[in-house]
C-alpha positions in Angstrom: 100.7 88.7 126.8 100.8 87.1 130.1 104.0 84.3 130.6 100.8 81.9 131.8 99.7 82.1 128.4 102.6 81.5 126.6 103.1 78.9 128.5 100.0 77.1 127.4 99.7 78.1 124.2 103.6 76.1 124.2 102.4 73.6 125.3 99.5 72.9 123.2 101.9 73.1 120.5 103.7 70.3 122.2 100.6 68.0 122.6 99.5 68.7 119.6 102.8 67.7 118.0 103.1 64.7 120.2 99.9 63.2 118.8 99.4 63.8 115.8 101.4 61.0 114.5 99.5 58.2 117.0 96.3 56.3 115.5 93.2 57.6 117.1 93.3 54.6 119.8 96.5 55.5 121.0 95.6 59.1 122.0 93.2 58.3 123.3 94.8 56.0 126.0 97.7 58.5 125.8 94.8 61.6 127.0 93.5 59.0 129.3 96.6 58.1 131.1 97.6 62.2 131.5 94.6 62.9 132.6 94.4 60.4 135.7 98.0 61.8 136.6 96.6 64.4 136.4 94.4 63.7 138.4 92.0 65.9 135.8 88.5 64.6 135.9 86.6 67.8 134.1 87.7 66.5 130.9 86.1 63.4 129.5 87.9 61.5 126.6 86.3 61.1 123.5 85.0 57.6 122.9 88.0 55.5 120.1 84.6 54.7 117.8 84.2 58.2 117.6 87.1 59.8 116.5 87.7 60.0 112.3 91.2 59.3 111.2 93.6 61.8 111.3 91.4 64.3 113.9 92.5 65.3 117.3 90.6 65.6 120.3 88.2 68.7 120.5 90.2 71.2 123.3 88.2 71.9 126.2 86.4 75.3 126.4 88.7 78.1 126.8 91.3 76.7 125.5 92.8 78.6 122.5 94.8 76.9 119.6 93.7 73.5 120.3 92.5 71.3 117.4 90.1 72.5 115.3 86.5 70.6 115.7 84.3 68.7 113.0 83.8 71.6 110.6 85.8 73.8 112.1 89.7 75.4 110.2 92.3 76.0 112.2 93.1 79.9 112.0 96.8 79.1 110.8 95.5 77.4 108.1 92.9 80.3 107.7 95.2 83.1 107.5 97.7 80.8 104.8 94.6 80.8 102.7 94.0 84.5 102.9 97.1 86.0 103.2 96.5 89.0 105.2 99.2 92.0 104.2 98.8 94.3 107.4 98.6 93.6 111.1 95.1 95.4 110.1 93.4 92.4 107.9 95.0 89.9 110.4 93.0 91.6 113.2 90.2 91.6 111.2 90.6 87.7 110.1 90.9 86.7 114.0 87.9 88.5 114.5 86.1 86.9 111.6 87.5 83.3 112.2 86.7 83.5 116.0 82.7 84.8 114.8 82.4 82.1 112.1 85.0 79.6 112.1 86.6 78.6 115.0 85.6 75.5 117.3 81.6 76.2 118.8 83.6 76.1 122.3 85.6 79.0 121.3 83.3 81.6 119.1 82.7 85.0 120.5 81.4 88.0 118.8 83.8 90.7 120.2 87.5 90.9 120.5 89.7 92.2 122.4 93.9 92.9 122.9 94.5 89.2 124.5 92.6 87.9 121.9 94.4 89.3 119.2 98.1 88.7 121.1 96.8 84.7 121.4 95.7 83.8 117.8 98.7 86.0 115.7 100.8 83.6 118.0 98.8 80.5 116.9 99.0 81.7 113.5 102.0 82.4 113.0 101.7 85.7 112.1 104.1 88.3 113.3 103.2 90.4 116.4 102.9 94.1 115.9 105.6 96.4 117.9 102.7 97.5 119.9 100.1 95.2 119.9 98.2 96.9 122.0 96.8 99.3 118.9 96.0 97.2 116.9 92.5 96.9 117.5 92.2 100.7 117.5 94.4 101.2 114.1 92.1 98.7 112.7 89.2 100.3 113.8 90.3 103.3 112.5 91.3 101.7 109.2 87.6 101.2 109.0 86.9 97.1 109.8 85.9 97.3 113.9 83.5 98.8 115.7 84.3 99.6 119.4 81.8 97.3 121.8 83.0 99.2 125.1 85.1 98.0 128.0 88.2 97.3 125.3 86.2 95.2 123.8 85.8 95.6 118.7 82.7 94.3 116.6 83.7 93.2 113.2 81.5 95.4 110.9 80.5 94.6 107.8 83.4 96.4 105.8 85.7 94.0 107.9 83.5 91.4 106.9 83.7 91.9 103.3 87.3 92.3 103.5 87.9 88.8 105.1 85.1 86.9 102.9 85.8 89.0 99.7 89.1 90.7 99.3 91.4 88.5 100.8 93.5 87.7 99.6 94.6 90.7 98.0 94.4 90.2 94.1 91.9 87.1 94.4 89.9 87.0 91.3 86.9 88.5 93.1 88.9 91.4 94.2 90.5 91.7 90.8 86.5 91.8 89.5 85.5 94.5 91.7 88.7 96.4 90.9 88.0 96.2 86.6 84.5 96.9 87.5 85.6 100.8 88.8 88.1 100.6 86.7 85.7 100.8 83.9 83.6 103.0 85.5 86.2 105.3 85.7 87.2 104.7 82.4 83.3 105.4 80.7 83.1 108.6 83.0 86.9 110.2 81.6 85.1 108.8 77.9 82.0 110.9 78.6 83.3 113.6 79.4 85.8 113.8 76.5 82.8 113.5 74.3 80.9 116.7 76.2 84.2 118.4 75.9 84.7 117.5 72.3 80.9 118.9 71.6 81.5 121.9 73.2 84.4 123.1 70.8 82.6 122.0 67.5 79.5 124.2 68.8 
């Protein structure tokens, strides 16, 4: 990962930090103020009416790890909800939270190695040795499919992994998991019986 984007992913950090204790006014004025020092006129501020209590300013396209828009949950919080075990299901969570979850500004339907060295930063989560691989391992591992030019496609295993199994002993995994148990279970039982049949014959 670059040192530019370090850099900026620090420094949302910062921001973030910085405002979250103000009322909605005050960052307001405070985004305001920066940005005519700034000298940043791309950016419009969000009007104070507009702004619900305890929400931060939508980041500006492009921008990764800002705050999280109306409707929108921020991938930290994401991945504490679904615990991911493997630098494989975290690939495949970035992937899913980017397709379905993240901020409208900031949804793509392909991923790719920056992508994945950005958000396990913003997560939290703990970079692979070689972070390079880790799209390939997980596309090996079954949850990608390749889109060309470096470029993965969550498939629908990786889907159902995110959405379904995670995390790992949820109750609907635990269902799935006495389901073929079960199965397995009345197949050993059937067998036993044909077994049993044969010798009395």
């Amino acid at each position: 990962m670059s040192d530019t984007v370090d850099q900026e992913v620090e420094a949302i950090k910062i921001v973030l930090a910085a405002l979250a204790p103000l009322s909605a006014k005050a960052r307001v004025s405070v985004l305001e103020y920066a940005m005519k020092r700034l000298e940043i006129t791309a950016v419009s501020a969000p009007p104070v009416g507009g702004m619900p209590p305890g929400k931060l300013p939508p980041s500006k396209p492009g921008i990764e790890g800002g705050a999280p828009s109306e409707g929108s949950l921020h991938i930290k919080e994401f991945k504490g909800s679904k615990k991911p075990r493997s630098a494989n299901e975290m690939a495949a969570l970035v992937a899913y939270y980017l397709v379905n979850l993240a901020p409208h500004s900031q949804r793509k339907e392909t991923v790719n190695q920056s992508d994945m060295e950005t958000f396990f930063k913003i997560a939290e989560y703990p970079l692979p040795k070689q972070i390079r691989v880790t799209l390939q391992n997980a596309k090996t591992a079954g949850y990608f499919d390749a889109a060309g030019s470096g470029e993965y496609r969550l498939n629908a295993v990786g889907h159902n992994l995110v959405a379904h199994s995670m995390p790992r002993g949820s109750a609907t995994e635990s269902k799935s998991r006495g389901f073929r148990k079960k199965q397995v279970t009345s197949k050993k039982a059937k067998s036993s019986t044909r077994k049993t049949k044969g010798k009395s014959q």
